[in-house]
MIFIDO-791173 format. One line per 3 residues: their letters; for each residue x, y, z of N, C-alpha, C. Coordinates in steps of 0.001 Angstrom, whole numbers, plus 500000, padded with zeros to 6 digits. Example, Ala and Ser with C-alpha at 12.3 -4.5 7.8 and 13.67 -1.06 7.14 Angstrom:
as	513190/494310/507800/512300/495500/507800/513200/496700/507800 ~ 512850/497750/507080/513670/498940/507140/512900/500030/507870
//
This chain:
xxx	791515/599482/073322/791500/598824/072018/792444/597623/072053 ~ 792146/596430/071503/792709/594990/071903/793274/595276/070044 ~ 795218/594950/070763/796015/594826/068957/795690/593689/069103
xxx	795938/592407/068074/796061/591377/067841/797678/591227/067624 ~ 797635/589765/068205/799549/589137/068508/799908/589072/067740 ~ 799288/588567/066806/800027/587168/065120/799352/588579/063817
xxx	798724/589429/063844/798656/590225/062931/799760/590343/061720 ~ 799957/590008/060655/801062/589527/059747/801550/591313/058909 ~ 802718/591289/058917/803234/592472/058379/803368/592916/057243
xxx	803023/593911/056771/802985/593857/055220/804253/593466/054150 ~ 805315/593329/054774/806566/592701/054164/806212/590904/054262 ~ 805442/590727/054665/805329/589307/055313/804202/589112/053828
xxx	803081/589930/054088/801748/589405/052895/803000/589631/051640 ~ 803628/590564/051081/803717/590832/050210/804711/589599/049452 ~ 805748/588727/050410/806572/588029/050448/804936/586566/050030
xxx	804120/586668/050896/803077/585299/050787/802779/585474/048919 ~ 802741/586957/049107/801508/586783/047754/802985/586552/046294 ~ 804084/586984/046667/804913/586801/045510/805536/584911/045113
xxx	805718/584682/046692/805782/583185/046509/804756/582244/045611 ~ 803738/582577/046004/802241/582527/045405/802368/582513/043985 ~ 803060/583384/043007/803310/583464/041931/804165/582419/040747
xxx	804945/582083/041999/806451/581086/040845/805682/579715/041391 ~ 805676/578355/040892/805564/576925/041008/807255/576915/040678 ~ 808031/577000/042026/809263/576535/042019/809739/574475/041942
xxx	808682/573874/042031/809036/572887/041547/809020/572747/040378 ~ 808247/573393/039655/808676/573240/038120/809544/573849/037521 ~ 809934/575060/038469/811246/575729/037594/812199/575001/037962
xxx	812294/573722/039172/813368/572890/039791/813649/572054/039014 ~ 812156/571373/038644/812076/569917/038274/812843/569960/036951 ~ 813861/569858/036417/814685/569824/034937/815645/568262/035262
xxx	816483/568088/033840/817613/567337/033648/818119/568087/032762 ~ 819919/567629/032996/820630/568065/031913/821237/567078/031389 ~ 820909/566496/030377/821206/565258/029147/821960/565489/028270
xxx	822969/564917/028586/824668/564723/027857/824778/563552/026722 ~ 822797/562796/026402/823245/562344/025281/823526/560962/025506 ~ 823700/560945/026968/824287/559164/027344/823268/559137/028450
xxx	823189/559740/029949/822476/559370/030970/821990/561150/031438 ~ 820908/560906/031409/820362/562270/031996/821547/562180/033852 ~ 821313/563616/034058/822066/564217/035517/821188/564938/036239
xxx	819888/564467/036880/819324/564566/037469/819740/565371/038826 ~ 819622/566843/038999/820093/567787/040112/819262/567413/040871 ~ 820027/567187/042136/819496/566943/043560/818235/567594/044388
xxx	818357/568505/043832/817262/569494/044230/815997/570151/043858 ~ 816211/569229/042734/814784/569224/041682/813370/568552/042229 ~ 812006/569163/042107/811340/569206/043078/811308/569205/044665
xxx	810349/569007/045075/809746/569283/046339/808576/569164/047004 ~ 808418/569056/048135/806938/568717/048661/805933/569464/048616 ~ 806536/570644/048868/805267/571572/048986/805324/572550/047355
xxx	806559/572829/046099/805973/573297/045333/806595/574561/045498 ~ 807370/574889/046322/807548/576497/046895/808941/576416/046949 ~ 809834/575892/047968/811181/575784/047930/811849/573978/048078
xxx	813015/574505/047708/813745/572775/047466/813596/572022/048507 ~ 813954/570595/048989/814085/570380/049719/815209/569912/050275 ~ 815005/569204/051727/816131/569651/052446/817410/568239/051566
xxx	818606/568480/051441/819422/567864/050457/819193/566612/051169 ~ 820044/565384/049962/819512/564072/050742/821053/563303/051451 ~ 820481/562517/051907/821420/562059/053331/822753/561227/052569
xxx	822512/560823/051595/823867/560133/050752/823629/560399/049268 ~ 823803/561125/048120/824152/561005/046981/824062/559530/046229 ~ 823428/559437/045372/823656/558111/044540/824946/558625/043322
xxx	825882/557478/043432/826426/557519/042213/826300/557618/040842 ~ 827115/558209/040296/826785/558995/038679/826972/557964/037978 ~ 825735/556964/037426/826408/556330/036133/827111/556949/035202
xxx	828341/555116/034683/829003/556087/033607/828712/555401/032331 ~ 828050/556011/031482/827805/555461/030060/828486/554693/029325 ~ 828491/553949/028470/828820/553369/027305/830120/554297/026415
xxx	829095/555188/026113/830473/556426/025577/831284/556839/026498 ~ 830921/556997/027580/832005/557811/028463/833197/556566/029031 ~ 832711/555419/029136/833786/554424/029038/834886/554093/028104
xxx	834068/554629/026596/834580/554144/025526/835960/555071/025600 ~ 835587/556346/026123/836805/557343/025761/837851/557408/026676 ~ 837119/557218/027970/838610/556962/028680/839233/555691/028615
xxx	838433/554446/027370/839297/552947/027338/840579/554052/026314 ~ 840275/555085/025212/840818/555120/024552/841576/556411/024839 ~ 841740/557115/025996/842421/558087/026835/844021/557406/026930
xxx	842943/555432/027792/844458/555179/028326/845076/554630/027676 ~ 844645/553876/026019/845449/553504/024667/846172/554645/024805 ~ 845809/555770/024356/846869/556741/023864/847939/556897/024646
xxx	847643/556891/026107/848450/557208/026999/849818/556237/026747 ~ 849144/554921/026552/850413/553355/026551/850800/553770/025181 ~ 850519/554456/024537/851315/554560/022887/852587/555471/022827
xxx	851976/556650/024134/852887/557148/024028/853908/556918/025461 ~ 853560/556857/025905/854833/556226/026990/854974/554890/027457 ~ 856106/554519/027667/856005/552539/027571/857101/552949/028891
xxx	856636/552356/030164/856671/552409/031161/857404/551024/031757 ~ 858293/550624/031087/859573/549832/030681/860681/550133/032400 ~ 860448/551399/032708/861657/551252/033865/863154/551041/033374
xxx	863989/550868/034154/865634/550526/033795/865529/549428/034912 ~ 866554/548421/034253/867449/547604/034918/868087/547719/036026 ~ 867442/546814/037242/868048/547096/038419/870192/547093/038382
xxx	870902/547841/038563/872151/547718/038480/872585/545969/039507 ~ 871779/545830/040286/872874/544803/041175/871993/543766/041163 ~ 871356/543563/039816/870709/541880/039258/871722/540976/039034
xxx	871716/539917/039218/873024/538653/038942/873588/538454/039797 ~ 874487/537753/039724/874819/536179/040669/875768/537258/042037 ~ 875135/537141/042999/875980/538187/044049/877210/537421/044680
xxx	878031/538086/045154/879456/537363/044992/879673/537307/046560 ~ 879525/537500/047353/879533/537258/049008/878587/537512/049598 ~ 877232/536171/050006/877608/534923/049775/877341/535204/048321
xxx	877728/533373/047463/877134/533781/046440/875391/533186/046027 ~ 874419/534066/045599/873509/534282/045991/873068/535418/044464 ~ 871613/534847/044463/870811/535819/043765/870538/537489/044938
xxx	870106/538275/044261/870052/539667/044924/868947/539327/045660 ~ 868807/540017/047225/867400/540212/047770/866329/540834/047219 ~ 865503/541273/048388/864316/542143/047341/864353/543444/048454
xxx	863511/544297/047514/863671/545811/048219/862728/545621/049231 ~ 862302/546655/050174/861485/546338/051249/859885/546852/050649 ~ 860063/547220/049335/858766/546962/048532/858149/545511/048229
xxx	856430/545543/048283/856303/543973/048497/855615/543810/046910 ~ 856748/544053/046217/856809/543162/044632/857920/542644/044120 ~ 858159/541797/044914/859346/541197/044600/859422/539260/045444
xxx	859754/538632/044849/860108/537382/045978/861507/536838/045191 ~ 862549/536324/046276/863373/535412/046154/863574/534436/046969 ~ 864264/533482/046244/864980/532255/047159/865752/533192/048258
xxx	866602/534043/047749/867495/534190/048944/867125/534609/050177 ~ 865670/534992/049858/865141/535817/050954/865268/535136/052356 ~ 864747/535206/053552/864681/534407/054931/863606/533670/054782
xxx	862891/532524/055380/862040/531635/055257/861177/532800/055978 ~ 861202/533740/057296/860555/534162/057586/859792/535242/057745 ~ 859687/535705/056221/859567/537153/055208/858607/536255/054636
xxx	857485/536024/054961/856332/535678/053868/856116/536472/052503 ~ 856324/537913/053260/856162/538832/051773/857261/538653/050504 ~ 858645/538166/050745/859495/538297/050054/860248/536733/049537
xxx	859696/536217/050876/860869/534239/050397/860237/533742/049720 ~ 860561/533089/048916/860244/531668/047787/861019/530723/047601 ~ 860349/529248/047691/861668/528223/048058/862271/528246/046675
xxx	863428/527320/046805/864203/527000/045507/863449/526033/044876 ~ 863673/525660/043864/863257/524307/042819/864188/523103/042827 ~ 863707/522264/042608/864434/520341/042373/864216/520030/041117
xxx	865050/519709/040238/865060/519144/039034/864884/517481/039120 ~ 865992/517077/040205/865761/515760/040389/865517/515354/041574 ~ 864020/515700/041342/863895/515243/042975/863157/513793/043704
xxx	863671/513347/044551/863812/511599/044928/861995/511478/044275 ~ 860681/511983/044524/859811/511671/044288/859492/512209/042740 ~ 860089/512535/042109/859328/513346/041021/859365/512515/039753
xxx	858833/511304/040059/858689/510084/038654/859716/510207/037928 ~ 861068/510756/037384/862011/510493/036431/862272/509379/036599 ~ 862410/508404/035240/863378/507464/034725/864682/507338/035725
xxx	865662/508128/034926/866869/509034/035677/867004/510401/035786 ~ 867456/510146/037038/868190/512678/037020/868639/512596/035372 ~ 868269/514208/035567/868811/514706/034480/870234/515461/034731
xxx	870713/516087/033251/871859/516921/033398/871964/518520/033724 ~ 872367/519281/034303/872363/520306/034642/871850/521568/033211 ~ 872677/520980/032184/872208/521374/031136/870596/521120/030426
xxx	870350/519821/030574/868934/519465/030201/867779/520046/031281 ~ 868307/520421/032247/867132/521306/032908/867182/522713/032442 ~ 868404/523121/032266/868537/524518/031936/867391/524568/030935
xxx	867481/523430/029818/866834/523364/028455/865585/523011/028919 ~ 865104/522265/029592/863571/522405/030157/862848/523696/030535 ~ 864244/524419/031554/863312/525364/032041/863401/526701/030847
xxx	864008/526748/030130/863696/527471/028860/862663/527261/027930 ~ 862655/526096/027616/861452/525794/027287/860185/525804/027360 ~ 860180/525915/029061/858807/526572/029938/859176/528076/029723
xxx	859888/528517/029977/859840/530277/030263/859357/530385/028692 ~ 859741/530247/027754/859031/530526/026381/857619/530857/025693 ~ 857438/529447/026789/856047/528800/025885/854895/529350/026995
xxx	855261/530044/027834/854259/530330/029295/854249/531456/029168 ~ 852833/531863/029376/852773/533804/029413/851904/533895/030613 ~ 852149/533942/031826/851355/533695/033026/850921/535892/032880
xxx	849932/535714/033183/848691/536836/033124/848639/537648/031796 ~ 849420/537318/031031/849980/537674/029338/850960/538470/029685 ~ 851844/538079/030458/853011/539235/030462/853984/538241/029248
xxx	854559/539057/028000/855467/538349/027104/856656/538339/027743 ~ 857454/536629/027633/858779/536957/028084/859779/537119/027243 ~ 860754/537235/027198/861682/537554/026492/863295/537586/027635
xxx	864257/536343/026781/865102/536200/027318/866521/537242/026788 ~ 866814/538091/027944/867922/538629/027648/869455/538494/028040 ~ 869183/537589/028831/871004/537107/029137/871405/535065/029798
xxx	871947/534677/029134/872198/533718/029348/873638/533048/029093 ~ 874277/532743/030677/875386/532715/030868/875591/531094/031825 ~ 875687/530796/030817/876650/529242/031821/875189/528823/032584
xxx	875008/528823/034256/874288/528474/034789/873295/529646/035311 ~ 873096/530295/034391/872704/531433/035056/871437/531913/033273 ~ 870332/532582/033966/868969/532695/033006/868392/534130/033488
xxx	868469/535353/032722/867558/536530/033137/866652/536611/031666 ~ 865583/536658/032747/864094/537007/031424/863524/538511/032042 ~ 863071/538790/030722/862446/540175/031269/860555/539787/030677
xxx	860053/539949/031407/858346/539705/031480/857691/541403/031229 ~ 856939/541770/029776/856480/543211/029548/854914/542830/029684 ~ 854289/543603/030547/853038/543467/030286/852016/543816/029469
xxx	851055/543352/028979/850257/543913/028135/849940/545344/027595 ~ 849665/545994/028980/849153/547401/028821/850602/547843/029541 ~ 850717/549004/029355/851532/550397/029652/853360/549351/029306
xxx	853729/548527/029128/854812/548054/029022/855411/547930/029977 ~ 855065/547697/031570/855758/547636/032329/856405/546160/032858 ~ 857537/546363/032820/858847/545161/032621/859056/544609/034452
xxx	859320/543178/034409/859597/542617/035573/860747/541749/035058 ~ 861770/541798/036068/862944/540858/035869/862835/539755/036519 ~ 862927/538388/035795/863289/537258/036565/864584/536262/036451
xxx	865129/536142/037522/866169/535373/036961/866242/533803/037776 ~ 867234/533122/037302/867287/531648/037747/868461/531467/037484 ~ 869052/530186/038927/870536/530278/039167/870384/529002/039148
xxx	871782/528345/038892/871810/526517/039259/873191/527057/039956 ~ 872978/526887/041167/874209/527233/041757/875011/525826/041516 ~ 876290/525839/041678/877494/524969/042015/877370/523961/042817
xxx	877612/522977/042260/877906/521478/043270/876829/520389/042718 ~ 876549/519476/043456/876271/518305/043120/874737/518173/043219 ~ 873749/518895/043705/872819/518999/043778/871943/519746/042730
xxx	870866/519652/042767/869517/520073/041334/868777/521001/041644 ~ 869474/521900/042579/868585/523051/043071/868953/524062/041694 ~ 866865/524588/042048/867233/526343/041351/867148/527587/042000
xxx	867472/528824/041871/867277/529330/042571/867022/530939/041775 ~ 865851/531496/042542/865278/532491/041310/864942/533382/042240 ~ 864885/535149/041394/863983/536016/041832/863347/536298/040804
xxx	862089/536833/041403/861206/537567/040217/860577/539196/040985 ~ 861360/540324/040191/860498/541487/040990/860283/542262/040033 ~ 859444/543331/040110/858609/544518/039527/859957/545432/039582
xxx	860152/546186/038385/861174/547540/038315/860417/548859/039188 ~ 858919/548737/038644/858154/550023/038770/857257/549506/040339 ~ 856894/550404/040988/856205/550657/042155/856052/549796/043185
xxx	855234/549756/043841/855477/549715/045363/854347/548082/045694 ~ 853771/547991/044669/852658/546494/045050/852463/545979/043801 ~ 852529/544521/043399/852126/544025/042641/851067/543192/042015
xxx	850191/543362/043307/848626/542509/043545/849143/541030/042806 ~ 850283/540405/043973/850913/539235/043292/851146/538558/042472 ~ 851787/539309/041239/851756/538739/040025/852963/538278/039885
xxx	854105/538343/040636/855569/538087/040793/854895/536468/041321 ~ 854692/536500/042861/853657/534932/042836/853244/533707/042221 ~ 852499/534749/041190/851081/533768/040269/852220/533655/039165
xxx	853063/534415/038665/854334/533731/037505/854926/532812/037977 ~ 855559/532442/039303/856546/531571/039589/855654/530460/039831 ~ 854844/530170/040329/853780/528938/040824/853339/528547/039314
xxx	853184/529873/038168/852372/529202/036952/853679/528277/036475 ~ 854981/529064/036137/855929/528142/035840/856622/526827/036869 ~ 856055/526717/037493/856541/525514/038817/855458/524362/038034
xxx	854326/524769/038317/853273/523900/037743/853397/523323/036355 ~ 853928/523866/036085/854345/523289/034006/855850/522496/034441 ~ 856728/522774/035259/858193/522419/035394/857379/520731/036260
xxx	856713/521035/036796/856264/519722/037831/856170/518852/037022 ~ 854808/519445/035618/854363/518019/034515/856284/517320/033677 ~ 857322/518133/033902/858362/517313/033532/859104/516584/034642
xxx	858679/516317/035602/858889/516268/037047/860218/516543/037973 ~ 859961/518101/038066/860812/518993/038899/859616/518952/039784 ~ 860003/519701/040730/859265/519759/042329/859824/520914/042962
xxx	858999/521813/044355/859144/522847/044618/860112/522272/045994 ~ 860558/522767/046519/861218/522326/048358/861079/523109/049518 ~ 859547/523753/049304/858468/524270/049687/856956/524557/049326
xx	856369/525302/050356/855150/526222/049576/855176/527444/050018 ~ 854819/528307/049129/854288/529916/049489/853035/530433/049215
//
């Protein structure tokens, strides 16, 4: 008597004929709608109708709605209402006494000064010329009348809308504190007319809080250089 090879087992028919029963793509095929963008499960339909298929090779990203933007714009209001992210006052800001010299910068890259080395791209910034041989004045001015120029610019200039606000002013010497729009976070800048016969200035500008400033210490000192130029001061570099 000849068995047959492929003869199918009755756990096998009984498994054919129950599959047979469900259209698992339609119990697949759903969304679950939150009202803003349906969330279409990955595994919803299929080719054959029977089981899912095989998952796909990259995920598309989840749009994010209109509403769901709206609430985390107003997550991170609340957040800036309630904490103002202000920082403290570096202790060893102002005129450093051997040499004498504005303070360096930390080896965090939000910060630039004059005092820095020319060869710290991340951290040097040249000094400023009030009267400098090319810069169209009539005559030099007085040490005082630049002071009063460059106050005048720090006032009236809100480079990326950070508000400034001057908190100490001593003889030849200018600290502003710059708060930014959102979360209140404060940057100190200051400006020196050091001693002697010359029209140099000499400034830092750094971040209290974290570790990068996607150069906004930078884009402040160049915005106020550029307004100090139209009274014709001049830089005694570039960065």
């Amino acid at each position: 008597m000849e068995i047959p090879t492929h003869a199918p087992t009755a756990a096998v028919a009984a498994a054919d004929d129950s599959a047979a029963m469900w259209d698992w793509g339609n119990l697949l095929d759903f969304a679950i709608n939150d009202g803003d963008d349906p969330l279409i499960l990955p595994w919803a339909g299929s080719d054959d109708g029977r089981s899912p298929p095989s998952p796909p090779l990259a995920a598309e990203p989840r749009r994010v709605g209109r509403r769901e933007v709206m609430l985390r714009s107003s997550g991170i209001a609340t957040l800036a209402a309630i904490f103002h992210f202000s920082g403290t006052k570096p202790s060893y800001l102002g005129v450093q006494k051997s040499p004498p010299s504005l303070a360096l910068c930390p080896a965090t890259n939000n910060c630039i000064s004059t005092s820095e080395e020319i060869s710290d791209p991340n951290h040097y910034a040249p000094p400023w010329n009030y009267n400098p041989e090319d810069g169209g004045r009539n005559k030099p001015i007085s040490k005082d009348e630049a002071m009063a120029e460059l106050i005048q610019v720090v006032t009236s200039t809100k480079p990326d809308n950070f508000t400034p606000r001057i908190v100490e002013k001593n003889g030849d010497y200018l600290r502003v504190e710059y708060e930014s729009p959102i979360m209140g976070f404060v940057d100190d800048v200051e400006f020196w007319f050091p001693p002697g016969k010359n029209s140099i200035v000499e400034y830092r500008s750094g971040s209290r809080l974290g570790n990068f400033d996607f150069n906004v210490n930078k884009k402040r000192i160049k915005t106020l250089r550029m307004e100090l130029e139209k009274k014709g001061w001049a830089s005694e570099g570039n960065f």
